[in-house]
PAGUDREN-774867 format. One record per atom (N, C-alpha, C): residue number from 1; residue in one letter; atom name; x, y, z. Coordinates in nm, 3 decimals, decimal comma, always signed. Example, Ala and Ser with C-alpha at 12.3 -4.5 7.8 and 13.67 -1.06 7.14 Angstrom:
BEGIN
   n res atom       X       Y       Z
   1   A    N  +1,319  -0,569  +0,780
   1   A   CA  +1,230  -0,450  +0,780
   1   A    C  +1,320  -0,330  +0,780
   2   S    N  +1,285  -0,225  +0,708
   2   S   CA  +1,367  -0,106  +0,714
   2   S    C  +1,290  +0,003  +0,787
This chain:
BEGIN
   n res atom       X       Y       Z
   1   X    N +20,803  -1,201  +6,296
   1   X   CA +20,762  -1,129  +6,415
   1   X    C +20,632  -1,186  +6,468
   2   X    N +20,634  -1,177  +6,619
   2   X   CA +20,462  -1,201  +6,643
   2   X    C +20,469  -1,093  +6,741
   3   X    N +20,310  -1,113  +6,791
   3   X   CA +20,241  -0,995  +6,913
   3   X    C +20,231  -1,098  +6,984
   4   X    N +20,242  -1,009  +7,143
   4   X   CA +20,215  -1,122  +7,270
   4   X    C +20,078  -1,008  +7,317
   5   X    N +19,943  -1,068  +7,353
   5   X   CA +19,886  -1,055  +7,491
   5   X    C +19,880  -0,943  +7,586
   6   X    N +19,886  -0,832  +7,556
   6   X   CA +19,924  -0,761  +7,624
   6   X    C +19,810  -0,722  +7,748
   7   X    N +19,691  -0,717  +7,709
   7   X   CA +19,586  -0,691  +7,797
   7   X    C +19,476  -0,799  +7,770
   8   X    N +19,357  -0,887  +7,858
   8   X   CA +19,317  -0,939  +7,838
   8   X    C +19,197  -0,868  +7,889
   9   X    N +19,081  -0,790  +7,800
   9   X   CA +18,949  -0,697  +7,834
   9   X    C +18,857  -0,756  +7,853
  10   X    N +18,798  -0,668  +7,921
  10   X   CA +18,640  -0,774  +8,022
  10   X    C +18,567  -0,608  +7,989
  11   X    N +18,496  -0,638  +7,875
  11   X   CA +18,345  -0,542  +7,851
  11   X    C +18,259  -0,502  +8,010
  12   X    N +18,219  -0,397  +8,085
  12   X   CA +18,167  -0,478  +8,190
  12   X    C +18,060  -0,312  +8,207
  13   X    N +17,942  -0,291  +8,299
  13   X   CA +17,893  -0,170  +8,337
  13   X    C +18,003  -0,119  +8,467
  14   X    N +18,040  -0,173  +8,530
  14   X   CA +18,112  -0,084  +8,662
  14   X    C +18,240  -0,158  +8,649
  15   X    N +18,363  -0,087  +8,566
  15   X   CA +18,470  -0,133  +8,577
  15   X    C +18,574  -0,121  +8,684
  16   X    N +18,524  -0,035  +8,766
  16   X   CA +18,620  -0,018  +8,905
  16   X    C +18,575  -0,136  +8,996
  17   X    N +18,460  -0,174  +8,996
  17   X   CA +18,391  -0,285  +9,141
  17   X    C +18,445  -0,403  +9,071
  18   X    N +18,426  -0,414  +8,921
  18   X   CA +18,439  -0,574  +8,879
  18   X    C +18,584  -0,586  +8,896
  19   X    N +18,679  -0,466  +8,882
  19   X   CA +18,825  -0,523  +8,926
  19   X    C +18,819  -0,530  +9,037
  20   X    N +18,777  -0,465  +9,132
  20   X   CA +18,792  -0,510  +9,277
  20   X    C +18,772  -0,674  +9,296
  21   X    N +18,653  -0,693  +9,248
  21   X   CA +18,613  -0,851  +9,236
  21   X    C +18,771  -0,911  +9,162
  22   X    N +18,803  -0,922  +9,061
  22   X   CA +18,906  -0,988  +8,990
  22   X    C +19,052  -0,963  +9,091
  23   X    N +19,018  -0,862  +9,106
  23   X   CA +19,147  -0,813  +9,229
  23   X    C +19,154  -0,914  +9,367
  24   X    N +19,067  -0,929  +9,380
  24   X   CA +19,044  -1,021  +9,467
  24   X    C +19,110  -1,216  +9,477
  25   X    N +19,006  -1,198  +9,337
  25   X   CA +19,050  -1,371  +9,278
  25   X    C +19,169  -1,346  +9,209
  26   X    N +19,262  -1,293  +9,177
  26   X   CA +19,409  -1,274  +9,118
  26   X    C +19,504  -1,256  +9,203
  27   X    N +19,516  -1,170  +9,260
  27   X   CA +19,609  -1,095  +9,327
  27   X    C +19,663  -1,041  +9,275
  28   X    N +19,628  -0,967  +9,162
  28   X   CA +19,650  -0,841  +9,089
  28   X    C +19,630  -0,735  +9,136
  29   X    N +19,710  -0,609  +9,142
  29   X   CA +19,724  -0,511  +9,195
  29   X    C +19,598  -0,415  +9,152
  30   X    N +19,505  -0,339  +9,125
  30   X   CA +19,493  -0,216  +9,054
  30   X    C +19,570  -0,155  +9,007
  31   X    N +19,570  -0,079  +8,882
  31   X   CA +19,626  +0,049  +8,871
  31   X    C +19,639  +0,186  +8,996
  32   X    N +19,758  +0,245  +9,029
  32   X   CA +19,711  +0,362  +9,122
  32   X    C +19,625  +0,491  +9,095
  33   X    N +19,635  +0,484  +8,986
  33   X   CA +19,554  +0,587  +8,931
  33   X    C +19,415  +0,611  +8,879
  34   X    N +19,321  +0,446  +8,861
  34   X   CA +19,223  +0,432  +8,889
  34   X    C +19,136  +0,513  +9,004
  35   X    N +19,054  +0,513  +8,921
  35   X   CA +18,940  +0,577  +9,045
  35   X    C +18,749  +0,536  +9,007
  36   X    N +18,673  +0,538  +9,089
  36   X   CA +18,536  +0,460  +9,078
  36   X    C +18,505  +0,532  +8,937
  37   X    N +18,491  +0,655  +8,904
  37   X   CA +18,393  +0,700  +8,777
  37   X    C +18,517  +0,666  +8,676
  38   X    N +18,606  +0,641  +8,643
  38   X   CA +18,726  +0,626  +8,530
  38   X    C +18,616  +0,492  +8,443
  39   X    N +18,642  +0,533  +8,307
  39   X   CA +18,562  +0,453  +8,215
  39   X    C +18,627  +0,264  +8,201
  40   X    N +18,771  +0,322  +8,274
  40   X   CA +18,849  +0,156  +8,294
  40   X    C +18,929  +0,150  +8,363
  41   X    N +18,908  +0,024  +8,392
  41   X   CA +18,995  +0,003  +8,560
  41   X    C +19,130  -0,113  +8,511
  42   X    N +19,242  -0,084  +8,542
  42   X   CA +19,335  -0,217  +8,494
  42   X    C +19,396  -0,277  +8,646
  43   X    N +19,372  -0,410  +8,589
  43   X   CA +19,463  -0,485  +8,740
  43   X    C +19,570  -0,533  +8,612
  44   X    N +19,705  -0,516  +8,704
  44   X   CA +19,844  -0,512  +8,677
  44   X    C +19,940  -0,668  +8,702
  45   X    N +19,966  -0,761  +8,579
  45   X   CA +19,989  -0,896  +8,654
  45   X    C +20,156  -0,839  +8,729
  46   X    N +20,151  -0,951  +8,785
  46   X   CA +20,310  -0,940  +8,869
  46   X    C +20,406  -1,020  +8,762
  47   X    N +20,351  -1,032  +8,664
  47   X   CA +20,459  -1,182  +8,588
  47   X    C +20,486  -1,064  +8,458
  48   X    N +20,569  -1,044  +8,423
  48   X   CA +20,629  -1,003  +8,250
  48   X    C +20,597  -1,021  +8,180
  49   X    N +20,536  -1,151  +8,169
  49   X   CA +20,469  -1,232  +8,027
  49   X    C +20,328  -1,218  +8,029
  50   X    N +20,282  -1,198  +8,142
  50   X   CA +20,148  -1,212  +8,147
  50   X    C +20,057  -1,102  +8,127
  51   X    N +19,969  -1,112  +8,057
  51   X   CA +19,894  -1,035  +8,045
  51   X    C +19,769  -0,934  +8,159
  52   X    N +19,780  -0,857  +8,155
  52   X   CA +19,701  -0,714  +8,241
  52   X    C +19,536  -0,745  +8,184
  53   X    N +19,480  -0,728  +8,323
  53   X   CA +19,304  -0,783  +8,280
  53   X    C +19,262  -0,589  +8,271
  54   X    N +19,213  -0,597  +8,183
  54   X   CA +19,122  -0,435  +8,152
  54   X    C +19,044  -0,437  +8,150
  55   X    N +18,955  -0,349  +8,236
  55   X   CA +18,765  -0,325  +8,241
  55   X    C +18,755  -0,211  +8,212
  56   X    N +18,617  -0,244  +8,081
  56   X   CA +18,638  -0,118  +8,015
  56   X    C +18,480  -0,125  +7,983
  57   X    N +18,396  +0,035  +8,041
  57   X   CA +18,251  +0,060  +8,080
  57   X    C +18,185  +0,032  +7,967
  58   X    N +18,086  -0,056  +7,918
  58   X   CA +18,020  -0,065  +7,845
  58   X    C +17,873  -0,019  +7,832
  59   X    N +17,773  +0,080  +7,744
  59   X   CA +17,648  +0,107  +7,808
  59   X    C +17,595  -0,019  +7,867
  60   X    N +17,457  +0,004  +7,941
  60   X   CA +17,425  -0,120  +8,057
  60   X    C +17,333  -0,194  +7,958
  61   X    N +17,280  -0,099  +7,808
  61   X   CA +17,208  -0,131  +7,731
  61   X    C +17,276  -0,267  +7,649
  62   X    N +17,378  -0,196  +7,634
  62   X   CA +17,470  -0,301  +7,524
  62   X    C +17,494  -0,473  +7,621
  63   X    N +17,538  -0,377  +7,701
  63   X   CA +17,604  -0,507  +7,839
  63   X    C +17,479  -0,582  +7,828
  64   X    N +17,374  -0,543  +7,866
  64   X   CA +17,223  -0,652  +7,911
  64   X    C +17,162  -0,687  +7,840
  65   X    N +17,269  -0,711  +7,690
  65   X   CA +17,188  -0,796  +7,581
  65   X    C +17,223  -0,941  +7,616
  66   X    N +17,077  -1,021  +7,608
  66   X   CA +17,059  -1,155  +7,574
  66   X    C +17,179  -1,228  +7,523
  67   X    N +17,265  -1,304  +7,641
  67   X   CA +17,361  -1,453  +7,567
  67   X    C +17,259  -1,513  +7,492
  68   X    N +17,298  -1,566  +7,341
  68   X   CA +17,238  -1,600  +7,295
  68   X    C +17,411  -1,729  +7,258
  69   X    N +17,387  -1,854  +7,287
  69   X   CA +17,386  -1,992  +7,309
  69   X    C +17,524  -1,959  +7,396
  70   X    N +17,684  -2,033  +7,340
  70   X   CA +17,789  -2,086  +7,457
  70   X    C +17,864  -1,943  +7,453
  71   X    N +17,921  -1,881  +7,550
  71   X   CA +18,040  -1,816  +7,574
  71   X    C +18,133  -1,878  +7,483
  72   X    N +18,196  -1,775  +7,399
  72   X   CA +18,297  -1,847  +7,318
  72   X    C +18,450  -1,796  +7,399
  73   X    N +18,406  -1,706  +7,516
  73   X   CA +18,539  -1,695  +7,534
  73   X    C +18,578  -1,656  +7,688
  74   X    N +18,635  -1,736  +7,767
  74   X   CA +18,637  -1,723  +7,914
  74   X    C +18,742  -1,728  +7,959
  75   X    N +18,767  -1,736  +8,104
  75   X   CA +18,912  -1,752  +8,194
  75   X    C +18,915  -1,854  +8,236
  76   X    N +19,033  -1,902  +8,245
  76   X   CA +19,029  -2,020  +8,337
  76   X    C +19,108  -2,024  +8,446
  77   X    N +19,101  -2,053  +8,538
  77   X   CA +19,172  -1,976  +8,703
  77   X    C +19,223  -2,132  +8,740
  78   X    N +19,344  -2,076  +8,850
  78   X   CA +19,350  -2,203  +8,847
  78   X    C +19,467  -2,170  +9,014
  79   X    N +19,387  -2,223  +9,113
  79   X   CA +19,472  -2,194  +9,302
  79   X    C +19,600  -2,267  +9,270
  80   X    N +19,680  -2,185  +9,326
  80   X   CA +19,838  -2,192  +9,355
  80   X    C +19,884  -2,253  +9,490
  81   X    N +19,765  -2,181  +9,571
  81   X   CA +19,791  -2,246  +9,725
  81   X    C +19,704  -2,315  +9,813
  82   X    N +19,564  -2,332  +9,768
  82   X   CA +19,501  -2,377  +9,812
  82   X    C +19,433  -2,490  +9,693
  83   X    N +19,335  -2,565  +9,744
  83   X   CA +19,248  -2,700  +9,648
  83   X    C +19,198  -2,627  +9,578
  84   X    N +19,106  -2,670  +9,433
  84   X   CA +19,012  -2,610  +9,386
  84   X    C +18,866  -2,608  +9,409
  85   X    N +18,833  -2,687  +9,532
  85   X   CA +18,734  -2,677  +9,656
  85   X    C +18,773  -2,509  +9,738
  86   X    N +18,824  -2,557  +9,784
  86   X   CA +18,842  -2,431  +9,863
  86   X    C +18,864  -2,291  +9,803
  87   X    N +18,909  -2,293  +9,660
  87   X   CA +18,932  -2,163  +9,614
  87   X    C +18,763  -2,114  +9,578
  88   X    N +18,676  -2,269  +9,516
  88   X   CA +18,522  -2,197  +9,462
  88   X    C +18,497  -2,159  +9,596
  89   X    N +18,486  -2,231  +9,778
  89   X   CA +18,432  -2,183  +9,837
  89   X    C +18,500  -2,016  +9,912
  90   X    N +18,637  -1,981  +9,797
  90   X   CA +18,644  -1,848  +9,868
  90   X    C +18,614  -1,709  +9,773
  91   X    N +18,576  -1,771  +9,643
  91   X   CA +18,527  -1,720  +9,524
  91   X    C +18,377  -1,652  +9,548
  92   X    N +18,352  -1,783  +9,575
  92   X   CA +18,152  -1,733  +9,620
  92   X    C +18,128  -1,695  +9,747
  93   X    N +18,237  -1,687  +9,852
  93   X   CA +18,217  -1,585  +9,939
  93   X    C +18,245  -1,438  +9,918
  94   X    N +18,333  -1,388  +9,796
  94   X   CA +18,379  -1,298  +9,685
  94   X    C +18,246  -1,253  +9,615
  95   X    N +18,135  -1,310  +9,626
  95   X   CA +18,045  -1,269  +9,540
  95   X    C +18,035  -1,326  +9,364
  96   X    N +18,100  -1,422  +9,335
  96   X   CA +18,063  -1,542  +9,265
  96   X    C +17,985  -1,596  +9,269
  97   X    N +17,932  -1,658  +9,178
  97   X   CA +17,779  -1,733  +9,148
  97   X    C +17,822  -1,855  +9,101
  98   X    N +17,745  -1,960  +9,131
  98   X   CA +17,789  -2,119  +9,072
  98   X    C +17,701  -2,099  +8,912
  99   X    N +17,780  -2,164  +8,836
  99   X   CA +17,682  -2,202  +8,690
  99   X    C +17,680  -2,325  +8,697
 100   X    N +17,785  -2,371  +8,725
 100   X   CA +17,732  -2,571  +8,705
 100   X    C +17,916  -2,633  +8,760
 101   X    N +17,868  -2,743  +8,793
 101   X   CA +17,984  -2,800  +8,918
 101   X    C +17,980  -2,937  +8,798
 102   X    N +18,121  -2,923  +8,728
 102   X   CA +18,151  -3,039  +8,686
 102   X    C +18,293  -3,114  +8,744
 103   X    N +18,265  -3,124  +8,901
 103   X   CA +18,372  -3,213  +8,976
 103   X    C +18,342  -3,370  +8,988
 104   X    N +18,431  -3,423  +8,942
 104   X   CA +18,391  -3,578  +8,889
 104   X    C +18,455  -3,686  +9,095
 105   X    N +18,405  -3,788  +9,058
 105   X   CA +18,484  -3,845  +9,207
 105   X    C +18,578  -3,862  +9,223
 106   X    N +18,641  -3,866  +9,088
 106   X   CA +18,804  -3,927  +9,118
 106   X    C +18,846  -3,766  +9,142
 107   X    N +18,812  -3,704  +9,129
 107   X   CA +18,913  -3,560  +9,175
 107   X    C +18,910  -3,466  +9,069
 108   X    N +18,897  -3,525  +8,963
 108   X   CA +18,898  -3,438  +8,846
 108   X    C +18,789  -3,351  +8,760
 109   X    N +18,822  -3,256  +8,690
 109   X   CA +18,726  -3,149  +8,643
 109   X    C +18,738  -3,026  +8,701
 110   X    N +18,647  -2,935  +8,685
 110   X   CA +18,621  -2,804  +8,680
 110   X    C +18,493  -2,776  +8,781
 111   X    N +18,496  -2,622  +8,808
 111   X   CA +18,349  -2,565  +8,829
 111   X    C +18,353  -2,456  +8,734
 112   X    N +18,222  -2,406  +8,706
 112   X   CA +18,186  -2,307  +8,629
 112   X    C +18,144  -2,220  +8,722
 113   X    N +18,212  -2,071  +8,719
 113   X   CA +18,154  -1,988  +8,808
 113   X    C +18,122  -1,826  +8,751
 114   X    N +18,047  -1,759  +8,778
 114   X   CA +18,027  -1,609  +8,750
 114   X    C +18,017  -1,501  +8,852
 115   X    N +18,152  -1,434  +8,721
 115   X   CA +18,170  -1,272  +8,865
 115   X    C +18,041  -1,217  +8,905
 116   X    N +18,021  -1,071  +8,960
 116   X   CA +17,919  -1,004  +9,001
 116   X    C +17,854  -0,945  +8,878
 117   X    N +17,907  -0,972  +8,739
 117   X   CA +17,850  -0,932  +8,619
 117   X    C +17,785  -0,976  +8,510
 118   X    N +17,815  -1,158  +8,574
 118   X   CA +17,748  -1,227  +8,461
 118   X    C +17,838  -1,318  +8,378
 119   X    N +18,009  -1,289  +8,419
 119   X   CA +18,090  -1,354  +8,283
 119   X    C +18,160  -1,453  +8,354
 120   X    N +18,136  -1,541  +8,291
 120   X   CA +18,171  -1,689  +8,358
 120   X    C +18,314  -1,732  +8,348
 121   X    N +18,365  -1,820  +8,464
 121   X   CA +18,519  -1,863  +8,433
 121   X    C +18,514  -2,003  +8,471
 122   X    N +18,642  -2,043  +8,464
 122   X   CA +18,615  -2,195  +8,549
 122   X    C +18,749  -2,161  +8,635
 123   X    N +18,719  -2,287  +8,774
 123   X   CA +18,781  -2,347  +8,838
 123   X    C +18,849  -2,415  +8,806
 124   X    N +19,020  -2,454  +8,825
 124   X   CA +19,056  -2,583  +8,759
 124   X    C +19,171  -2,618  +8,912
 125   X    N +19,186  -2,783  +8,902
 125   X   CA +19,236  -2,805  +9,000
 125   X    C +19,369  -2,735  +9,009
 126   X    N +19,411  -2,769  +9,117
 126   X   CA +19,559  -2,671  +9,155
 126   X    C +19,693  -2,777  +9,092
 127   X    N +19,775  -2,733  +9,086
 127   X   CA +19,876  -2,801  +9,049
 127   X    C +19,969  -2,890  +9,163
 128   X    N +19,924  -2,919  +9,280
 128   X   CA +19,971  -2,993  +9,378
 128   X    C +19,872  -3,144  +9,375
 129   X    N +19,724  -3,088  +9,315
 129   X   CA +19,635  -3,199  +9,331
 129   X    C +19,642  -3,236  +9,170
 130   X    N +19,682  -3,181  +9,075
 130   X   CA +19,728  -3,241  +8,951
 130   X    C +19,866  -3,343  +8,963
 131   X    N +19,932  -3,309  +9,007
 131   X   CA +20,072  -3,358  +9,059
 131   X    C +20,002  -3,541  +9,135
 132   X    N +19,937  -3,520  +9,242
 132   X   CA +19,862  -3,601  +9,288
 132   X    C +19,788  -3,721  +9,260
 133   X    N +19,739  -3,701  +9,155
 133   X   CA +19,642  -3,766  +9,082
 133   X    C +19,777  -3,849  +8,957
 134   X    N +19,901  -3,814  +8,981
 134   X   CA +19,948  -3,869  +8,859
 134   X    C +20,027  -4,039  +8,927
């Protein structure tokens, strides 16, 4: 037997706004039954297999402790319909923050970016400009 994935949790202080944010960059639904004071907010994938992102209120005390060295554990996003230019520049109009731009000349690499909370993901090219490059 194994376990699949069922929810993928994001620790966060305001779990209704940060799904709005993720709601945004996914196109994940909310839950309907969410509401702003609820201690967790779930966005709902559209795929069977895929796993449901959960925000779930953490004190602001706990939350605003000191990263102390690498994130051991992040998202990696990745545009379906648009470049991965154009998705960071519709990310950080979303209220995303740049951490560091590792886009190389030939086309390839990542950006590092952070929601409105601090937790970083990357950019990765789209699969039309992977296709591209081959």
């Amino acid at each position: 037997m194994t376990s699949r994935i069922r929810h993928i949790t994001v620790d966060c202080v305001d779990p209704y706004a940060l799904s709005g944010f993720w709601s945004e960059v996914t196109g994940y639904p909310r839950h309907p039954d969410d509401r702003p004071d609820d201690p967790a907010a779930l966005l709902m994938s559209s795929e069977d297999d895929s796993p449901d992102l959960l925000f779930m209120a953490v004190s602001e005390e706990r939350h605003a402790a000191p990263r102390t060295g690498h994130h051991r554990f992040h998202l990696d996003v990745m545009p379906t319909d648009r470049t991965r230019d154009e998705e960071v520049d519709r990310l950080l109009a979303l209220g995303a923050i740049l951490v560091g731009d590792h886009r190389k000349a030939d086309g390839t690499g990542w950006v590092v970016l952070a929601d409105p909370e601090g937790n970083e993901f990357c950019v990765e090219r789209s699969p039309a400009e992977r296709a591209a490059s081959l």
